[in-house]
N, CA, C and O atoms as a DFTB+ gen file, in Angstrom:
416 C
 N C O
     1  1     -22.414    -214.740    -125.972
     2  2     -22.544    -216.016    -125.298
     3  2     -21.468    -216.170    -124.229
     4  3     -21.536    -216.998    -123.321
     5  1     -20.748    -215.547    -124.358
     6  2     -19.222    -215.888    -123.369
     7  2     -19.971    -214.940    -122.015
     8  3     -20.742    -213.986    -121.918
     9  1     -18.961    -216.167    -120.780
    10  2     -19.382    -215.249    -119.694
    11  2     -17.809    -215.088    -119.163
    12  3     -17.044    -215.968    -119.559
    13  1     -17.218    -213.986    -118.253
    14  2     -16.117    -213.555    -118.280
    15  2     -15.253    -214.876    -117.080
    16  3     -15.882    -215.222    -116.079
    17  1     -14.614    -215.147    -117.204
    18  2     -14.107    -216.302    -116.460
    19  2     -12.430    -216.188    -116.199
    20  3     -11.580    -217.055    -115.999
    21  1     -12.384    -215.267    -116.258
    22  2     -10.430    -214.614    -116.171
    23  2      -9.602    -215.404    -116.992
    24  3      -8.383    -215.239    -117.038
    25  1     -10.157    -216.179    -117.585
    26  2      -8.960    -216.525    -119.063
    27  2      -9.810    -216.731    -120.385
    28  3     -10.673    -217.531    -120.745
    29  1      -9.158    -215.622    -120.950
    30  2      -9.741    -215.797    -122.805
    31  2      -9.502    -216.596    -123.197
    32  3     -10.436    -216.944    -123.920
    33  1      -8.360    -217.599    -123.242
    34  2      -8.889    -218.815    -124.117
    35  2      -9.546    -219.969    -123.486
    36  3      -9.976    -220.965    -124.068
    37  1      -9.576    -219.675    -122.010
    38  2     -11.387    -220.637    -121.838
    39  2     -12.364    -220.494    -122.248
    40  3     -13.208    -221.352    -122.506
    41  1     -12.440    -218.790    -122.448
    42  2     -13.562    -218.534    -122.882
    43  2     -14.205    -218.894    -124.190
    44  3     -15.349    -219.239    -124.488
    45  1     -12.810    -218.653    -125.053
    46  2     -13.066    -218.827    -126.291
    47  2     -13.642    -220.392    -126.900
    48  3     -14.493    -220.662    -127.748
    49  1     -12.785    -221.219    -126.076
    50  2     -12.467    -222.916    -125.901
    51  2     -14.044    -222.832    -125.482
    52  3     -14.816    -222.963    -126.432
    53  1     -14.661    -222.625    -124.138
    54  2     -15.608    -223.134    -124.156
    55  2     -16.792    -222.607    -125.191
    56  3     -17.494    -223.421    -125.789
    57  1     -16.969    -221.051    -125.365
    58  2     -17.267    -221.000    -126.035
    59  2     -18.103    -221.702    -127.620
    60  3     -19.251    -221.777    -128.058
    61  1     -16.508    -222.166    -128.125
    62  2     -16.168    -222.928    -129.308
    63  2     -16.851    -224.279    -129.247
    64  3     -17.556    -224.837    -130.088
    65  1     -16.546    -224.585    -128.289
    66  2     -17.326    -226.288    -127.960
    67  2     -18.826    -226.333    -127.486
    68  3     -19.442    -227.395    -127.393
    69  1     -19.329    -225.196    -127.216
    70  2     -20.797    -224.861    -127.161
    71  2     -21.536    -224.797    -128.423
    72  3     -22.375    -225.616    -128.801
    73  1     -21.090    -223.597    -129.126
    74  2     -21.252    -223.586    -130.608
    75  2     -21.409    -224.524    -131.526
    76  3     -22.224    -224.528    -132.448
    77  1     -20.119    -225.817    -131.088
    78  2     -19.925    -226.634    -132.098
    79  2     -21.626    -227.650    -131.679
    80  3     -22.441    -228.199    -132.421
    81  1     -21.551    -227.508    -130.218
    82  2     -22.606    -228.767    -129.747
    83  2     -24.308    -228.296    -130.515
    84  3     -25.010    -228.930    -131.304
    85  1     -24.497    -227.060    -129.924
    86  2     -25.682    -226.322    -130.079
    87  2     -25.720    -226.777    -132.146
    88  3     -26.604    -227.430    -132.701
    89  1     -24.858    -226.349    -132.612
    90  2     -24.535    -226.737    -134.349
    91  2     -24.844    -228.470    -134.180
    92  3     -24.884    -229.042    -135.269
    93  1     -25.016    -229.166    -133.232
    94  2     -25.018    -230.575    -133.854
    95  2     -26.637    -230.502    -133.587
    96  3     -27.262    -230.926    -134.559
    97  1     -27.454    -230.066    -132.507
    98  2     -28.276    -230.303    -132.190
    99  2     -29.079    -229.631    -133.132
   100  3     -30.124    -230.235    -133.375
   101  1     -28.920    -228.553    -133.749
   102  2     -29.580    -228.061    -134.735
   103  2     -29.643    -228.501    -136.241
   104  3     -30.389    -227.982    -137.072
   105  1     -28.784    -229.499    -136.477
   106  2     -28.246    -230.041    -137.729
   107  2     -29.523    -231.269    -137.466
   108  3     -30.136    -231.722    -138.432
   109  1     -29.782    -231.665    -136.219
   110  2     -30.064    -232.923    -135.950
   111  2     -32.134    -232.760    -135.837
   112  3     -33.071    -233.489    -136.161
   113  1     -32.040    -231.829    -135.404
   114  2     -33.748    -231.156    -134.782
   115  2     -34.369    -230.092    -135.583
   116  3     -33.604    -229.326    -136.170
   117  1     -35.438    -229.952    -135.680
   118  2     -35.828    -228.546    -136.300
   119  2     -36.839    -228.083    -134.804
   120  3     -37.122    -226.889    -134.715
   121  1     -37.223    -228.808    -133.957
   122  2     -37.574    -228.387    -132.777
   123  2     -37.100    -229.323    -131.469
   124  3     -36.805    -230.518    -131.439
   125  1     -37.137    -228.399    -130.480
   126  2     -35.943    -229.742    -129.121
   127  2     -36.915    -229.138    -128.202
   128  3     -37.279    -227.962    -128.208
   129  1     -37.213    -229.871    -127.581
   130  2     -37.975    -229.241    -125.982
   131  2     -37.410    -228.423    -124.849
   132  3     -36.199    -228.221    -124.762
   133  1     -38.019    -228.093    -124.242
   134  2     -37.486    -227.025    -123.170
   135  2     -38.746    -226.942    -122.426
   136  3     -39.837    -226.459    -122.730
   137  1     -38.054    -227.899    -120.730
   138  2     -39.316    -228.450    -120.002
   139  2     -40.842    -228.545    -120.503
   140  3     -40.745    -229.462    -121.318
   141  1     -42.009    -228.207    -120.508
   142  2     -42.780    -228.944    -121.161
   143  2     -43.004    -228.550    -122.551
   144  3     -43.837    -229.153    -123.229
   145  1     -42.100    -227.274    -123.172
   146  2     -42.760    -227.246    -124.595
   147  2     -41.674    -227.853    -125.403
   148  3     -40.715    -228.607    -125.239
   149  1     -42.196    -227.255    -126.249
   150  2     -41.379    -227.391    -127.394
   151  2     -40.750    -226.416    -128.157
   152  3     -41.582    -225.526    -127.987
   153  1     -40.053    -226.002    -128.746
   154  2     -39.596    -224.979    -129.358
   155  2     -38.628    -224.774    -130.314
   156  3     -37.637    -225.464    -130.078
   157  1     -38.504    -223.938    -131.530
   158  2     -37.696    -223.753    -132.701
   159  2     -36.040    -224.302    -131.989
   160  3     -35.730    -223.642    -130.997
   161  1     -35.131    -225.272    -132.350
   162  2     -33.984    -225.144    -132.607
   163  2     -33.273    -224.025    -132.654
   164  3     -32.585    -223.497    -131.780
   165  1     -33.567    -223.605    -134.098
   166  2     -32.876    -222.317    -134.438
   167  2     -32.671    -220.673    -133.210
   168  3     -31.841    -219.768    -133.291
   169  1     -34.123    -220.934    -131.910
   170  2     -33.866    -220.089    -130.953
   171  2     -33.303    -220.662    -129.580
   172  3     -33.584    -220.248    -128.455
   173  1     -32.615    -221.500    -129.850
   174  2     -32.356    -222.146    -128.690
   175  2     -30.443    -221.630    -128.112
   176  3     -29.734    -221.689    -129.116
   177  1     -29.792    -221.291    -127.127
   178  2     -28.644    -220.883    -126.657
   179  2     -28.350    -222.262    -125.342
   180  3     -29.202    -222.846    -124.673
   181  1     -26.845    -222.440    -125.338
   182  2     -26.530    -223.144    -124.413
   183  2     -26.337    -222.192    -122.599
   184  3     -25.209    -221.710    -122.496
   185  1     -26.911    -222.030    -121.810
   186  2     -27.308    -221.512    -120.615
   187  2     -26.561    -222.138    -119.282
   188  3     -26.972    -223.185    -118.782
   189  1     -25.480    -221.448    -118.767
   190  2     -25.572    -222.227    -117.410
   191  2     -26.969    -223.141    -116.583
   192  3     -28.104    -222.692    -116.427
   193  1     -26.612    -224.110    -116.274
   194  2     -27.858    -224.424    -115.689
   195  2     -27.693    -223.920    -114.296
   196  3     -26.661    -223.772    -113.643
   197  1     -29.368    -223.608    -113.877
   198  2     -29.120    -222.892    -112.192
   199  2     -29.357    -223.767    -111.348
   200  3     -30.373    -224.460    -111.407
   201  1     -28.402    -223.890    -110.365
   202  2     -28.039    -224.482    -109.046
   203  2     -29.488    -225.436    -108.759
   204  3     -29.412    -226.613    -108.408
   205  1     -30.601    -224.826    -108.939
   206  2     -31.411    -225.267    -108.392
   207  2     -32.290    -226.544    -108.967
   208  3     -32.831    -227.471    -108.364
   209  1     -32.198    -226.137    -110.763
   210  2     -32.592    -227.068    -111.776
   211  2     -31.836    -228.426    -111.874
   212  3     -32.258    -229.534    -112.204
   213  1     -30.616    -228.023    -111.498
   214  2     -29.319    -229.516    -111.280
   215  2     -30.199    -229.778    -110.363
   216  3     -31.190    -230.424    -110.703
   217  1     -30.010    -229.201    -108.526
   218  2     -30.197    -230.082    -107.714
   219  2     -31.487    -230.941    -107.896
   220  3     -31.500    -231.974    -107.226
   221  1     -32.722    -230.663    -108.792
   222  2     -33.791    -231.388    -108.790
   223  2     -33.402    -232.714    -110.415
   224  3     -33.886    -233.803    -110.722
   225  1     -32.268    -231.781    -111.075
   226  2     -32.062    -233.436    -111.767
   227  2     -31.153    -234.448    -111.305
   228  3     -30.954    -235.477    -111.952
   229  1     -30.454    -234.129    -109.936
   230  2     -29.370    -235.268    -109.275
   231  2     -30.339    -236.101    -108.643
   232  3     -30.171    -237.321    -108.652
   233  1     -31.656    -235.418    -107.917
   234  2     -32.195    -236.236    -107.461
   235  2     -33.659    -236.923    -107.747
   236  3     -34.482    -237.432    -106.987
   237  1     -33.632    -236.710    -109.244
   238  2     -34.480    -237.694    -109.861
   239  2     -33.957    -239.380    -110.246
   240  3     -32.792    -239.730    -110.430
   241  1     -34.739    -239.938    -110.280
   242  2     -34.573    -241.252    -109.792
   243  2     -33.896    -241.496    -111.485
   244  3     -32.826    -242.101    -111.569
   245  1     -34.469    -241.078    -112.562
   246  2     -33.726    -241.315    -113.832
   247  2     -32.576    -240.707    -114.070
   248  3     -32.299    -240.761    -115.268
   249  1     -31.358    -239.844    -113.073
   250  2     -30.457    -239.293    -113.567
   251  2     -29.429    -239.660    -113.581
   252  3     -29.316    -239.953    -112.391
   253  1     -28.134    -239.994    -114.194
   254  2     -27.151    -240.616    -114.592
   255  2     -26.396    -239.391    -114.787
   256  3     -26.846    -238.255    -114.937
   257  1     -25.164    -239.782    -114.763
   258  2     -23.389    -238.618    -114.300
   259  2     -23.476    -238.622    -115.814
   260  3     -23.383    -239.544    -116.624
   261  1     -23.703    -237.197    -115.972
   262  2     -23.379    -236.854    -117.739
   263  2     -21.368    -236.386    -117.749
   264  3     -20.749    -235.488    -117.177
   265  1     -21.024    -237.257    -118.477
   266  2     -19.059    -237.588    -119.043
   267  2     -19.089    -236.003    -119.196
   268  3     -20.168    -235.438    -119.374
   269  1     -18.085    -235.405    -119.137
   270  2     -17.560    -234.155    -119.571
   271  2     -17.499    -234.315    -121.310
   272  3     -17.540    -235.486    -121.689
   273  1     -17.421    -233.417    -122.236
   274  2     -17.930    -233.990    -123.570
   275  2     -18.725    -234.635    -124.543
   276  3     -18.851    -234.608    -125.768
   277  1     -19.316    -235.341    -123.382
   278  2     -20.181    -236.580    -124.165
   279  2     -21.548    -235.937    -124.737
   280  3     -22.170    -235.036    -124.175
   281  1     -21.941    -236.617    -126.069
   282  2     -23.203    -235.775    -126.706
   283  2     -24.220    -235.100    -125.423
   284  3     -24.236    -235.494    -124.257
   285  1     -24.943    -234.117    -125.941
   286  2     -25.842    -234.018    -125.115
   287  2     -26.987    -235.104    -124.399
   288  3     -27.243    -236.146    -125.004
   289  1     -27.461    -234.892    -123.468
   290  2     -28.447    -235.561    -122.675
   291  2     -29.542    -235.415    -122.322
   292  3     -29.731    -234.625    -121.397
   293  1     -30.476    -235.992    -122.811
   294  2     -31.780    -236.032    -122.431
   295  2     -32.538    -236.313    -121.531
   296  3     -32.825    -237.479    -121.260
   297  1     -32.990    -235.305    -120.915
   298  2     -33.838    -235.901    -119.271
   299  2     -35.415    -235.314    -119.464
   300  3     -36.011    -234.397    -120.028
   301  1     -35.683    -236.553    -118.550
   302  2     -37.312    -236.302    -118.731
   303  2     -37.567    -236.467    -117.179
   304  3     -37.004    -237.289    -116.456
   305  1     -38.381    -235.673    -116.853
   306  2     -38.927    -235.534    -115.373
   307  2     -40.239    -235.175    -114.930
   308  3     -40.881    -234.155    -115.182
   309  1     -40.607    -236.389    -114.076
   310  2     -41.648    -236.192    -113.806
   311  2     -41.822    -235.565    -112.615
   312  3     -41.589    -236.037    -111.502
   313  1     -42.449    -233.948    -113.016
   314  2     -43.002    -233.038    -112.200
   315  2     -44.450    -232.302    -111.729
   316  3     -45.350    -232.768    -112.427
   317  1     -44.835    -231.549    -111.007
   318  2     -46.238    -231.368    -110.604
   319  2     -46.962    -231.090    -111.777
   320  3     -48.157    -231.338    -111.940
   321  1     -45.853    -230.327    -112.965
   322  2     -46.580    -229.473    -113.781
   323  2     -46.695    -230.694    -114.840
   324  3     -47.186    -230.302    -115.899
   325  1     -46.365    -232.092    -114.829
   326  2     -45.941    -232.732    -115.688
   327  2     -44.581    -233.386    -115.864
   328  3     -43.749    -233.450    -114.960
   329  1     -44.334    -234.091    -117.662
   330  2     -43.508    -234.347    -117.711
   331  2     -42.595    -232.740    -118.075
   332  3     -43.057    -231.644    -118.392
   333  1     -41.393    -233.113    -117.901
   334  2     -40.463    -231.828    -117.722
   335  2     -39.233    -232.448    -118.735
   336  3     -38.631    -233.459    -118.373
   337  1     -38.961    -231.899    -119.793
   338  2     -37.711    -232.826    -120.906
   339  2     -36.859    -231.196    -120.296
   340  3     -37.366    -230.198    -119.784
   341  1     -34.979    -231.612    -120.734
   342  2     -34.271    -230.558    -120.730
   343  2     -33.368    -231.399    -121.260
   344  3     -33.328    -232.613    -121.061
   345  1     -32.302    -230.472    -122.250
   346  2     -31.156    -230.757    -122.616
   347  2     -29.842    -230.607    -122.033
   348  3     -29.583    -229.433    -121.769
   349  1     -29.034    -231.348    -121.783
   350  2     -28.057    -231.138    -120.715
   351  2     -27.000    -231.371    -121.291
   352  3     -26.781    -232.524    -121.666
   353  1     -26.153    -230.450    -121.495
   354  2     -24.696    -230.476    -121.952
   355  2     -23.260    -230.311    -120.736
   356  3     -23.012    -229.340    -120.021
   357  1     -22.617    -231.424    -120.829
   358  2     -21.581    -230.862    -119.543
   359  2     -19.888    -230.622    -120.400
   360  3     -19.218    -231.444    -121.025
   361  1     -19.715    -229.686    -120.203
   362  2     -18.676    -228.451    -121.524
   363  2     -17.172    -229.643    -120.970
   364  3     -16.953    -229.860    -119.778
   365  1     -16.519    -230.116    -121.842
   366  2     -14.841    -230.511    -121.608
   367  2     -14.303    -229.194    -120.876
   368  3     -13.887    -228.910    -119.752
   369  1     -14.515    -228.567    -122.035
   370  2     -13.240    -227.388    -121.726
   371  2     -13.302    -226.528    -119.995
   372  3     -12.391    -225.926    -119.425
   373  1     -14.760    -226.786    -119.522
   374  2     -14.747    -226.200    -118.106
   375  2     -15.405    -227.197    -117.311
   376  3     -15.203    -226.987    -116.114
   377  1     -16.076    -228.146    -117.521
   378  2     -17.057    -229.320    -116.976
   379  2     -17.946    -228.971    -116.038
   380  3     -18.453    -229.537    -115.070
   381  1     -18.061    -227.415    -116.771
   382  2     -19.685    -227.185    -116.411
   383  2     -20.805    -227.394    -116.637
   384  3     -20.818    -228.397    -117.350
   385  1     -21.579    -227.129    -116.502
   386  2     -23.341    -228.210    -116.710
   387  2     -23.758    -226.934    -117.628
   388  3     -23.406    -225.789    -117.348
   389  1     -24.697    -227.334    -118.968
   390  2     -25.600    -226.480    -119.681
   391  2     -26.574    -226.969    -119.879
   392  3     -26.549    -228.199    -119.853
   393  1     -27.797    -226.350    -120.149
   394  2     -28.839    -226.208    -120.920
   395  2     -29.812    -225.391    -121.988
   396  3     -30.390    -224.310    -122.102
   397  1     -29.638    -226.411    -122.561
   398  2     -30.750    -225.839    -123.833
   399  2     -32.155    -224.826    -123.523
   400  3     -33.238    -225.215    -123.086
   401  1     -31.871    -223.799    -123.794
   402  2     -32.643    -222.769    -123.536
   403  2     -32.913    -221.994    -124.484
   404  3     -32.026    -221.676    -125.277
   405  1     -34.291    -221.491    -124.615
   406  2     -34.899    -220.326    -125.368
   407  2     -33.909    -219.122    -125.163
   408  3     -33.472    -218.782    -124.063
   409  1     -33.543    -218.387    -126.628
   410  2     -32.578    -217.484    -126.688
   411  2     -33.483    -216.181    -125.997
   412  3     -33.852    -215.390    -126.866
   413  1     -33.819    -215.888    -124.887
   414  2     -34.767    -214.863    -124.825
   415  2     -33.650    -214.126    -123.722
   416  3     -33.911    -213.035    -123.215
């Protein structure tokens, strides 16, 4: 899960606080969505989100500044293909943006 970031104990730190989050959401769900499906918890990994998936959730009309730390976030978007749900985690330890993604 770690991506190399020139200091090990960011890595580890963020790491750690991914783990702990992904562990709440799984304690909490036995399935969480991932844009229109649905899918097992148990295969789900926290994912950089890509540049491009942010820029279309800054400028949906439902999106709100997710706190550095704060539980995960739920967005729902309405897109061509439909509604579109994603989980959005923004990490303390680096206050980078994640998402809930199929471990594939």
């Amino acid at each position: 899960m770690s991506v190399f970031r020139g200091n090990r104990t960011l890595i580890e730190s963020v790491d750690a606080e991914l783990l702990h989050q992904l562990e709440v959401v799984q304690r909490g769900y036995d399935v969480v969505p991932f844009m229109a499906e649905l899918q097992p918890a148990a295969g789900m990994l926290w994912k950089p989100i890509p540049d491009e998936m942010f820029a279309y959730l800054v400028r949906s009309d439902d999106y709100r500044p997710v706190l550095a730390g704060a539980a995960p976030t739920w967005f729902e978007v309405v897109a061509d293909q439909g509604v579109l749900t994603l989980i959005i985690y923004r990490a303390r330890a680096d206050e980078l943006f994640y998402v809930l993604a199929p471990n594939r």
